[in-house]
Residue, then its C-alpha position, 0 to 999 in steps of 0.5 A: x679082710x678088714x676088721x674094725x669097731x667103731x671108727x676105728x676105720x679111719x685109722x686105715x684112711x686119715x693117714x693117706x689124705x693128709x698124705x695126699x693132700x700134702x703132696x697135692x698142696x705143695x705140687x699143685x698150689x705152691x709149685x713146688x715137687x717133692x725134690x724141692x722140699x725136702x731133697x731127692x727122696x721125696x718125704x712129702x708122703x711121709x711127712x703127710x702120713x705123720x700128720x694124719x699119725x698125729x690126728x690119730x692119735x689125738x682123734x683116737x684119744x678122744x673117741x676111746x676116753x668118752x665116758x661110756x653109757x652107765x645102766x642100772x642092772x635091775x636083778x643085781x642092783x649094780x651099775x654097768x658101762x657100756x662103752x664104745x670101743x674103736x679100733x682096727x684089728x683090735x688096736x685101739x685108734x690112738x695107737x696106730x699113730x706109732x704104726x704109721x710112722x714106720x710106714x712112712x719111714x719105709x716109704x722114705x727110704x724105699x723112694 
């Protein structure tokens, strides 16, 4: 079960294109394998996926610092926020940018 706000879906998305986009780069239009870019353990993957770490974050940034709604509560005469909030089982988006790594790395290492 996947829980998200907002887009905060693309936390769980970006990281695997730009994974697979990289590899397909360097495979199909280069020629060139995984062994003979960054040696036998195959790091295009993780390299892929911390470049989408990187769109995270700075996506993530963008999307949570928007300024929010500003309301005017007639009863009280106070001013409300109403912000959007994106995030993946409640991690705000920017902050999956730390998560991925470790994934990479183990993908790195498992390979």
């Amino acid at each position: 079960m996947l829980i998200w706000q907002g887009w905060g879906i693309l936390a769980l998305i970006i990281p695997p294109i730009t994974a697979g986009l990289l590899e397909s780069l360097l495979h199909n239009i280069l020629g060139m394998n995984r062994v003979s870019l960054f040696g036998e353990i195959g790091l295009t993957p993780a390299v892929g996926a911390l470049l989408g770490a990187g769109i995270l974050w700075f996506g993530g940034r963008w999307l949570n610092n928007r300024p929010g709604k500003r309301l005017l509560d007639p009863e009280s005469g106070e001013t409300v926020e109403i912000k959007g909030c994106h995030t993946l089982f409640w991690i705000p988006m920017q902050y999956w940018a730390f998560i991925w790594p470790l994934g990479a790395l183990a993908i790195a290492l498992l390979e």
